[in-house]
GUNU-50691 format. One line per field, with one value per residue: residue number from 1; residue in one letter; x, y, z of N, C-alpha, C in turn. Coordinates in steps of 0.1 Angstrom, whole numbers, plus 5000, padded with zeros to 4 digits. Example, Ala and Ser with C-alpha at 12.3 -4.5 7.8 and 13.67 -1.06 7.14 Angstrom:
2
resi: c(1,2)
resn: c(a,s)
nu: c(5132,5128)
nv: c(4943,4978)
nw: c(5078,5071)
cau: c(5123,5137)
cav: c(4955,4989)
caw: c(5078,5071)
cu: c(5132,5129)
cv: c(4967,5000)
cw: c(5078,5079)
END
This chain:
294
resi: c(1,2,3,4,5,6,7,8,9,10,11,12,13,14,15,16,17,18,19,20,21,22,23,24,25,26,27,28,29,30,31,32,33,34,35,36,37,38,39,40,41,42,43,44,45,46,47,48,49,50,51,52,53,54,55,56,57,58,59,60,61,62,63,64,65,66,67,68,69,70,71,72,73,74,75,76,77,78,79,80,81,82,83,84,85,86,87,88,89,90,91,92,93,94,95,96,97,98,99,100,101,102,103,104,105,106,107,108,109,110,111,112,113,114,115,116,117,118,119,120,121,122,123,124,125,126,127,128,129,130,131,132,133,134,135,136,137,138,139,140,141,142,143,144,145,146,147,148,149,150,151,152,153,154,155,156,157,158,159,160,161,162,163,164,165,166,167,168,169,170,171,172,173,174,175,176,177,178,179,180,181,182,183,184,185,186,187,188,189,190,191,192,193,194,195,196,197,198,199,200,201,202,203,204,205,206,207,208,209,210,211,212,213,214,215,216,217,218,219,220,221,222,223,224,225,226,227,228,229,230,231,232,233,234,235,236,237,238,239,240,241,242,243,244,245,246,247,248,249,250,251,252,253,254,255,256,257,258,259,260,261,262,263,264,265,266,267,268,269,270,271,272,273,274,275,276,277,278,279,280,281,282,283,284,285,286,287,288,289,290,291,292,293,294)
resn: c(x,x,x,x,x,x,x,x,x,x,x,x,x,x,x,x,x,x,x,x,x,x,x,x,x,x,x,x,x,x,x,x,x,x,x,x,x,x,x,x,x,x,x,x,x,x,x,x,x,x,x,x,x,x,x,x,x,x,x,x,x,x,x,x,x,x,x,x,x,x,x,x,x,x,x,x,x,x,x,x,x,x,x,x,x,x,x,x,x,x,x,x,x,x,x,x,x,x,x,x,x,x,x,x,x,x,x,x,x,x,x,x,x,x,x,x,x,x,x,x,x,x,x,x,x,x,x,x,x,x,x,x,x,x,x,x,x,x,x,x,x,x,x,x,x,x,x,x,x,x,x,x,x,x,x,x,x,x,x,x,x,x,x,x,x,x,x,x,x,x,x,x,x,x,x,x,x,x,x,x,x,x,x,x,x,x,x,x,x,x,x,x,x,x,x,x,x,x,x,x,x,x,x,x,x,x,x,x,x,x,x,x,x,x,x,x,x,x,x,x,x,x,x,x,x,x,x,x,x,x,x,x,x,x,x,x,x,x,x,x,x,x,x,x,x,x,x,x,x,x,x,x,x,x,x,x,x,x,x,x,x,x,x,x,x,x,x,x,x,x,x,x,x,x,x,x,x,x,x,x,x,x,x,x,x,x,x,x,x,x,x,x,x,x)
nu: c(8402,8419,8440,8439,8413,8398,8400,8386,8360,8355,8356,8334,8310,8310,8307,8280,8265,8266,8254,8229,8226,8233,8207,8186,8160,8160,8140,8106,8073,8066,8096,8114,8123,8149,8160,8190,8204,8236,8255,8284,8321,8351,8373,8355,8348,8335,8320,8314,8298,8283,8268,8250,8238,8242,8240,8266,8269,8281,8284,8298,8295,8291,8282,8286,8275,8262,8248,8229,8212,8189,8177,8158,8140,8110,8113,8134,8161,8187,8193,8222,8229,8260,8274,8303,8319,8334,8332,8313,8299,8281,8263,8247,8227,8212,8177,8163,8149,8172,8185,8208,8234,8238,8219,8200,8191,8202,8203,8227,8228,8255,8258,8284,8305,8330,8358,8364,8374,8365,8356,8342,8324,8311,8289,8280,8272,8275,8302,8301,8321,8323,8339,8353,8371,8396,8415,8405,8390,8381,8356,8347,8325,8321,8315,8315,8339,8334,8353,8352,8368,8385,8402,8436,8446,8442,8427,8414,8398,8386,8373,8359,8352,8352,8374,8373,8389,8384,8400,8414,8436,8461,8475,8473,8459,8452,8436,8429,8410,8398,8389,8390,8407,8404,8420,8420,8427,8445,8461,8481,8502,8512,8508,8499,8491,8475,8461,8446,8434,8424,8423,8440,8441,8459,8453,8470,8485,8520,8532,8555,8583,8569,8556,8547,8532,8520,8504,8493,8480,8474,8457,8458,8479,8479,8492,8489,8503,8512,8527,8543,8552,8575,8597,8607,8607,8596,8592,8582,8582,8565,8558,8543,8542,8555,8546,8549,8540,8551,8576,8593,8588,8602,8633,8669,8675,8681,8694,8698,8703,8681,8685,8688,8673,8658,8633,8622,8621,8612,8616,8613,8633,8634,8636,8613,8614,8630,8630,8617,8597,8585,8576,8565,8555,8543,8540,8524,8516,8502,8496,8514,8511,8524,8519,8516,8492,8474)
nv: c(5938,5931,5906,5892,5904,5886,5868,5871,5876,5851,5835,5846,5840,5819,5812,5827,5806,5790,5794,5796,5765,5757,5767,5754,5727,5694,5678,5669,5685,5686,5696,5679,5689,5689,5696,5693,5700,5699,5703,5719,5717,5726,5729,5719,5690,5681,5660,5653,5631,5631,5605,5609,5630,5669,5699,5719,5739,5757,5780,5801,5814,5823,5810,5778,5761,5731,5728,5714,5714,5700,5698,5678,5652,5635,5606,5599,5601,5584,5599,5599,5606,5612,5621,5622,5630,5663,5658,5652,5633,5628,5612,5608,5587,5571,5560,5548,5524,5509,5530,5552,5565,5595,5600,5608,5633,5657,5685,5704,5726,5743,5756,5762,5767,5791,5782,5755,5729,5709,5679,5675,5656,5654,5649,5662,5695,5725,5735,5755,5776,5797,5820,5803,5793,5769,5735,5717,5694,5695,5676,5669,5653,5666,5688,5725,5742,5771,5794,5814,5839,5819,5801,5776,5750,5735,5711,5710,5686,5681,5668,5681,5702,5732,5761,5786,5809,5832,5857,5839,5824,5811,5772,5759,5732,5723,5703,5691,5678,5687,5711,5749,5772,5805,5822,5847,5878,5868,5859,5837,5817,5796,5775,5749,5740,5724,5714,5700,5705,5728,5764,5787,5814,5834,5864,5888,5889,5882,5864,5868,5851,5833,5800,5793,5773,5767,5752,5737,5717,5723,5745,5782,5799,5823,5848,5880,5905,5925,5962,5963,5936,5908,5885,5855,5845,5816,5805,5778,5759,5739,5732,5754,5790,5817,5847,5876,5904,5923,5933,5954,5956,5932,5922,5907,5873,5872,5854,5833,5798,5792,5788,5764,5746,5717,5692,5715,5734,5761,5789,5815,5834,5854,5881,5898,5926,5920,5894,5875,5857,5827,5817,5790,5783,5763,5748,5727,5727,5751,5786,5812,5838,5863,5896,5928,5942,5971)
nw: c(6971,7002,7011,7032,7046,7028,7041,7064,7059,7052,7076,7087,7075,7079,7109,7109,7096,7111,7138,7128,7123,7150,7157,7149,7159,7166,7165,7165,7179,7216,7234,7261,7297,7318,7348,7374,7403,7423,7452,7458,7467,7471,7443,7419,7393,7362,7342,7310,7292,7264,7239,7222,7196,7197,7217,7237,7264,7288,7316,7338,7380,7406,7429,7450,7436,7410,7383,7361,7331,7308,7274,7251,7231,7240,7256,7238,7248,7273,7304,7324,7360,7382,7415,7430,7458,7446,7424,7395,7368,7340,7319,7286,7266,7237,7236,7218,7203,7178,7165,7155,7175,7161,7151,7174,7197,7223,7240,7264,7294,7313,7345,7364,7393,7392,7392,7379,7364,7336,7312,7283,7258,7225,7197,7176,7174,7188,7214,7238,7259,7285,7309,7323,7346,7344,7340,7309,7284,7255,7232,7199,7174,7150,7153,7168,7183,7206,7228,7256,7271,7290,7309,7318,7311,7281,7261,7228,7206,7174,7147,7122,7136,7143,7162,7177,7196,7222,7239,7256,7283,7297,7281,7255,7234,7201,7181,7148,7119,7095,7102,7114,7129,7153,7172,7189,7204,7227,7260,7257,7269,7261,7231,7204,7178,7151,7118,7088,7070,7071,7079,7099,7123,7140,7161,7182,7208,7216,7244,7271,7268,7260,7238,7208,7185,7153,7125,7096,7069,7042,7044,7052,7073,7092,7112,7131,7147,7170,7175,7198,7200,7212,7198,7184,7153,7130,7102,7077,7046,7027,6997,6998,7002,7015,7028,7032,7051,7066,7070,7076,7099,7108,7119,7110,7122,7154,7170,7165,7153,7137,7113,7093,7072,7068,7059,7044,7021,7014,7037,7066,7086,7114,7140,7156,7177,7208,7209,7221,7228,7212,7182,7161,7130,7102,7071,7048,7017,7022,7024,7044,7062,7078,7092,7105,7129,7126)
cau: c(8401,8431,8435,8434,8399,8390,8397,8377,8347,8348,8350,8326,8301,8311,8303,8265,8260,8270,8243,8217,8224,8228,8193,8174,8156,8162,8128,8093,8066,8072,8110,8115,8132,8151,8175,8192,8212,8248,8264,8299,8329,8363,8370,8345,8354,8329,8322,8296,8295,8274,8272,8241,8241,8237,8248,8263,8265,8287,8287,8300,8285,8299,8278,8292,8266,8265,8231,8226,8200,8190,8166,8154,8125,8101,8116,8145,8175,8185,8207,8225,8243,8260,8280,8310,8325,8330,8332,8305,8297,8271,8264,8235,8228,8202,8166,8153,8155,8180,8187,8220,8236,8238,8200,8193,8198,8199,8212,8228,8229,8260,8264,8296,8316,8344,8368,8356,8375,8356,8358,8332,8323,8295,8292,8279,8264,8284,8303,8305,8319,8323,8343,8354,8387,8399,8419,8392,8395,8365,8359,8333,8332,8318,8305,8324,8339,8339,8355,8353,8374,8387,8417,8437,8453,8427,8427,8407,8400,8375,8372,8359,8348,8362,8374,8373,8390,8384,8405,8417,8448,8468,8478,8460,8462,8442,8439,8416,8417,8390,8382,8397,8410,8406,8430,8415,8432,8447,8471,8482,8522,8516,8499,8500,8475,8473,8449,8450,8431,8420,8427,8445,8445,8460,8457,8470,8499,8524,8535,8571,8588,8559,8556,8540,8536,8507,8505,8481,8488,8473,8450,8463,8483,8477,8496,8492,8507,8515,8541,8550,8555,8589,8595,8615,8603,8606,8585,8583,8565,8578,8553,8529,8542,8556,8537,8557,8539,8557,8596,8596,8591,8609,8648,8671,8672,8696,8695,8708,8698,8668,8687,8685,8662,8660,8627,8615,8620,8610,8618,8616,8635,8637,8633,8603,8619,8638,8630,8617,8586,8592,8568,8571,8547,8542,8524,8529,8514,8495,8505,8519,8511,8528,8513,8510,8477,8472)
cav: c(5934,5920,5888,5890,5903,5877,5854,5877,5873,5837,5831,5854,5837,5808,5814,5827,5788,5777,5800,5785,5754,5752,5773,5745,5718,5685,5670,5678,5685,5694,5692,5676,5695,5687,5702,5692,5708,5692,5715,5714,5721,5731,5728,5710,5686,5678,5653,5650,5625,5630,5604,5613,5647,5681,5714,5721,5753,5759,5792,5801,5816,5826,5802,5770,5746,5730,5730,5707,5712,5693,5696,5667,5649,5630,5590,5597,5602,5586,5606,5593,5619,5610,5628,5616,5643,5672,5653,5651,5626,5629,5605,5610,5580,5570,5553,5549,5509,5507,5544,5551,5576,5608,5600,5613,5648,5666,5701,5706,5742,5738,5764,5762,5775,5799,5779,5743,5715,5705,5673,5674,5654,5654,5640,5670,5705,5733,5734,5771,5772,5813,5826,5793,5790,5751,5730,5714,5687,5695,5670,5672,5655,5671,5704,5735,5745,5780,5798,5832,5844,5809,5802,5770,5739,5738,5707,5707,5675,5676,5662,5689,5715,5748,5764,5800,5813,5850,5859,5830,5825,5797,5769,5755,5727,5726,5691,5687,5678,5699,5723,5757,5777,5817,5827,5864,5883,5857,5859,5825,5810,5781,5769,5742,5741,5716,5710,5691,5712,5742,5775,5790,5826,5841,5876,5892,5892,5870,5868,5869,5836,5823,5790,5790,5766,5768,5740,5732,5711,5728,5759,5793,5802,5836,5857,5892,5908,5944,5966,5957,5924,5908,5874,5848,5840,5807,5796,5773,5752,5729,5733,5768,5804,5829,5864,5881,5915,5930,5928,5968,5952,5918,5916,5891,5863,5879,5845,5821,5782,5788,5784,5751,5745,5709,5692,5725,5742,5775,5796,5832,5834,5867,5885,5911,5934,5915,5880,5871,5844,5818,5814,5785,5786,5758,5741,5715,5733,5765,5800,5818,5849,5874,5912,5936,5950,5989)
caw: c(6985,7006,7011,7050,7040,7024,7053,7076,7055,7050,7089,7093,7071,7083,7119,7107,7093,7125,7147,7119,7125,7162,7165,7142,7166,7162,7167,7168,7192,7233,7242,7275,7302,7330,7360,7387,7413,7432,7465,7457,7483,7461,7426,7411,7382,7354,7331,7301,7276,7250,7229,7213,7190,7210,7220,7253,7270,7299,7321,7356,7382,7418,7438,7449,7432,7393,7376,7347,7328,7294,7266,7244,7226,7251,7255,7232,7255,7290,7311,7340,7365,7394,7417,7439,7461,7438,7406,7386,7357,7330,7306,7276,7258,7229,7243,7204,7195,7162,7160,7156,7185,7156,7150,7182,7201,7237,7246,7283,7296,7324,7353,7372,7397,7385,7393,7374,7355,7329,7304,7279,7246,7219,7185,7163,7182,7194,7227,7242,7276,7288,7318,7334,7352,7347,7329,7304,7273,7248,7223,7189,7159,7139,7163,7169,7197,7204,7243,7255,7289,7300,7315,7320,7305,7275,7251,7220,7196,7169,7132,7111,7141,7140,7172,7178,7209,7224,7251,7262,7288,7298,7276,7245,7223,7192,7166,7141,7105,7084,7110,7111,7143,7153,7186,7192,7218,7241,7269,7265,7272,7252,7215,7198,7170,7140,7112,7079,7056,7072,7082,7116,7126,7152,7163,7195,7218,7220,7261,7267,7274,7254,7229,7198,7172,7149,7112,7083,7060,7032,7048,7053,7088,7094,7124,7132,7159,7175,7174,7211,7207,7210,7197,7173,7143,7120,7091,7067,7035,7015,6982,6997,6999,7025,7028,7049,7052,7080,7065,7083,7120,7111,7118,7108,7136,7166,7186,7158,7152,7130,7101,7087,7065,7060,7045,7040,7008,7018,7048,7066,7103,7118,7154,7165,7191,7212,7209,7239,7227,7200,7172,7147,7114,7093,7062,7035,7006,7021,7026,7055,7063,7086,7093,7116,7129,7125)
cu: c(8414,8429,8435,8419,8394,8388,8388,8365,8345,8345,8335,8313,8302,8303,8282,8260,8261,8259,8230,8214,8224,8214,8179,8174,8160,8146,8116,8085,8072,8082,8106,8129,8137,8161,8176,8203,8222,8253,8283,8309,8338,8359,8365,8351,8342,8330,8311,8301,8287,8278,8263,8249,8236,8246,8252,8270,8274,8290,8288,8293,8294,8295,8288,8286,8266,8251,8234,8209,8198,8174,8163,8141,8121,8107,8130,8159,8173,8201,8207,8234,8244,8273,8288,8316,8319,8335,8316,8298,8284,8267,8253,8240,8214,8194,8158,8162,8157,8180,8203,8225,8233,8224,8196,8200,8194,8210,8211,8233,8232,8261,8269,8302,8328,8352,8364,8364,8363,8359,8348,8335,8311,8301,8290,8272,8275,8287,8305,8307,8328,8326,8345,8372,8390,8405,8404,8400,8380,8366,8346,8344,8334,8310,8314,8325,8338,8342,8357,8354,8375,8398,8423,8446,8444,8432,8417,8406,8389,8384,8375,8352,8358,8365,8374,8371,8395,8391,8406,8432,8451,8476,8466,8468,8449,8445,8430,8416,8407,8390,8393,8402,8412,8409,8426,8417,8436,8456,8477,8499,8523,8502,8508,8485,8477,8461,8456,8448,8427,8428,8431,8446,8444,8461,8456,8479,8503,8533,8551,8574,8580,8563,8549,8542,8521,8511,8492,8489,8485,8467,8460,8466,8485,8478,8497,8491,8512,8527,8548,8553,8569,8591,8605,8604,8609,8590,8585,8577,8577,8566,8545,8542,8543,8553,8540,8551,8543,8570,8596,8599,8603,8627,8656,8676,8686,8696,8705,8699,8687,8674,8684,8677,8662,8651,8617,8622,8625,8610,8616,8620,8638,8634,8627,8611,8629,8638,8626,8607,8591,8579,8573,8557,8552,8532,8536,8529,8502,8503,8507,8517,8515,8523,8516,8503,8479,8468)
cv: c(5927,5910,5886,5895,5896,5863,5861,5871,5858,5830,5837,5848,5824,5804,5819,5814,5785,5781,5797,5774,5747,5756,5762,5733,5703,5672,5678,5675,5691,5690,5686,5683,5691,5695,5701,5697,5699,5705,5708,5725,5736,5734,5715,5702,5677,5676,5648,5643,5627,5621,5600,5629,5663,5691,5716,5732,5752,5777,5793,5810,5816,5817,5785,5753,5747,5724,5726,5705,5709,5695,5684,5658,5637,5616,5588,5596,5598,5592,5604,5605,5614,5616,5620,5624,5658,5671,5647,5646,5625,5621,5602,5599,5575,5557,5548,5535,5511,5517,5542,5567,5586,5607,5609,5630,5653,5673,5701,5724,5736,5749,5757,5769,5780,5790,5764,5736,5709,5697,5669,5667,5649,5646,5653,5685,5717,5730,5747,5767,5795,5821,5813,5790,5778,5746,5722,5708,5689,5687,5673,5666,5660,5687,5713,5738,5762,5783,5815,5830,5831,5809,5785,5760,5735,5727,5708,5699,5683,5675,5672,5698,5722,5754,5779,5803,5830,5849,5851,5830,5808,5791,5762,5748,5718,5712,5689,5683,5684,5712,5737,5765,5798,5819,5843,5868,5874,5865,5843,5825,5798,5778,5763,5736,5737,5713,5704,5700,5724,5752,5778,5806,5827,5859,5881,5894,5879,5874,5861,5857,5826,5810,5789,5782,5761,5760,5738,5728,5719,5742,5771,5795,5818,5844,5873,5896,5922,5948,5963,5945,5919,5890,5867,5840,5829,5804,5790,5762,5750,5731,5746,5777,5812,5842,5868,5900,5924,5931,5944,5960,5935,5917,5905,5887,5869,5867,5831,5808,5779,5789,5774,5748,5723,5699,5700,5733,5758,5782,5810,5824,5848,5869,5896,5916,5926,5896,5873,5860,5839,5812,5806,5782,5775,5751,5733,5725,5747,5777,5803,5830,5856,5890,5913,5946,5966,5993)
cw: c(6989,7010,7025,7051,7036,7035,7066,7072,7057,7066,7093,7086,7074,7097,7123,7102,7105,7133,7138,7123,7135,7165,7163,7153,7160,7158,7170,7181,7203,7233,7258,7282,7315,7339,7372,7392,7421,7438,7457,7470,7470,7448,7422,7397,7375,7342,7325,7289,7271,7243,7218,7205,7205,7209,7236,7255,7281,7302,7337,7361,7400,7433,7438,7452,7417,7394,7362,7341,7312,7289,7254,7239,7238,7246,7249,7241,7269,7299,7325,7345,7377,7400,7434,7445,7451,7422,7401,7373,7349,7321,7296,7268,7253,7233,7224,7199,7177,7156,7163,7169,7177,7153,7161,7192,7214,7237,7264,7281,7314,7334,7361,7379,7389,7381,7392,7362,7347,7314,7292,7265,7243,7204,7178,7174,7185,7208,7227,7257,7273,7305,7329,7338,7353,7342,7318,7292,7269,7237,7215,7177,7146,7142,7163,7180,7198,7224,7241,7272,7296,7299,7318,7312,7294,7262,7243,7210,7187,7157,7120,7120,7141,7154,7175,7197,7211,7238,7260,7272,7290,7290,7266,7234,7216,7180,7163,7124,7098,7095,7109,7130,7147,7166,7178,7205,7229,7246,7271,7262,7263,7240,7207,7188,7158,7133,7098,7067,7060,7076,7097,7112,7138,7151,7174,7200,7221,7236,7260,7275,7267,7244,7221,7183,7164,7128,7108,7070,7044,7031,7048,7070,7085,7107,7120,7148,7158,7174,7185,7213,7206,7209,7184,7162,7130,7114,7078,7062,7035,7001,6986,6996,7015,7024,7040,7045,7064,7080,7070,7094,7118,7111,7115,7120,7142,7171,7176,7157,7142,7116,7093,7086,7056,7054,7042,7032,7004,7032,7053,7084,7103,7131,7153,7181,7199,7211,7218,7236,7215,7193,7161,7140,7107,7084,7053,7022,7003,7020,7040,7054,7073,7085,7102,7119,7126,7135)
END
């Protein structure tokens, strides 16, 4: 098996733990349910602390009202929402005397207008947010984020969540220190994506004029990209390993400056096609991998 195989699988068994362990309840007996409705004008801007455990859910929706709706055990959680214009504040906090916040748990399920700002943080649960046009800062510390079809100025923190972004545009920046990161088909201009010990893959198109700068200290950085793409290439370790499987499409650097190599060890600079986006690749003591898809 190749070793880009082997990192499919492990995401991929990784990602089955995770739909395990979002689906398991937190508590027994009847959930309590609630949902309320706010009219909104413009662009809406929403804000959910969690700073209980939980899952939250965001999906848009062409009307131009936001629908919060929460699940949680009967007495455990009090949730305040209040709404000022077209901002929206949320805040879930633990009703259980001498529980500690991660003791306790509520899931929000958000609909949003298209076009929705959105600041959310939780302590442990997944966040999914799916077709929302906004800038947005998602925080978890221990939860996973995952997006599919958003667009915007897109921060991500967590601890040891994992982020997995499908067809994302805009701009995106990614920090976390166990957690791992999967960029699948973007359109984005801008990444910046750091982790400590995990894993990064990107695979897609890099957009011309674009910025990319993707680091692990010890995990595996893993880029693959098309024969159309056109871009400058620099990477480098100081104690891991360059895997440059693409030395057919990779030129040596037409633009100049990425030579110096100075507390890094190990290097590869070269130019895809014309050079038009700028990819930099690094680790402490992982590998690097370059390919290109089939």
């Amino acid at each position: 098996m190749q070793p880009q195989g082997i990192l499919r699988i492990a995401f991929s068994v990784l990602g089955v733990g995770l739909l395990v362990c979002a689906a398991a309840p937190a508590w027994g007996g009847s959930p309590e349910h609630q949902e309320r409705h706010f009219i909104v004008k413009d662009h809406p801007f929403v804000v959910l602390q969690n700073i209980v455990n939980g899952r939250i859910e965001v999906k848009s929706w062409k009307n131009s009202e936001v629908v919060v709706s929460s699940t949680s055990a009967p007495g455990q959680v009090g949730i305040d929402i209040e709404q000022v214009g077209d901002r929206i504040e949320i805040n879930a906090n633990s009703l259980e005397p001498g529980s500690e916040p991660n003791e306790v748990e509520v899931n929000f399920q958000l609909t949003v207008p298209e076009k929705t700002e959105l600041q959310l943080r939780t302590q442990t649960g997944l966040i999914y947010v799916e077709q929302v046009n906004g800038d947005m800062k998602l925080q978890s510390v221990a939860g996973d984020v995952h997006l599919k079809e958003v667009s915007g100025y897109i921060i991500v923190k967590t601890t040891g969540g994992t982020l997995i972004c499908t067809q994302c545009a805009g701009k995106l920046e990614f920090t976390t220190i166990s957690g791992n990161a999967q960029i699948l088909q973007p359109t984005l201009t801008s990444l910046n994506a750091m982790t400590t010990t995990g894993n990064i893959l990107y695979d897609g198109d890099f957009m011309h004029t674009g910025m990319y700068s993707m680091n692990s200290g010890r995990g595996l950085v893993e880029v693959r990209f098309s024969g159309n793409d056109s871009f400058d290439l620099k990477a480098q370790t100081l104690l891991g390993h360059v895997d440059n499987q693409a030395a057919a499409f990779l030129k040596p650097d037409t633009h100049g400056g990425h030579h110096t190599v100075s507390k890094f060890s190990k290097g590869l600079f070269g130019t895809v096609g014309q050079g038009l986006a700028k990819v930099e690749l690094s680790s402490y003591s992982g590998t690097i991998r370059i390919l290109k898809r089939d």
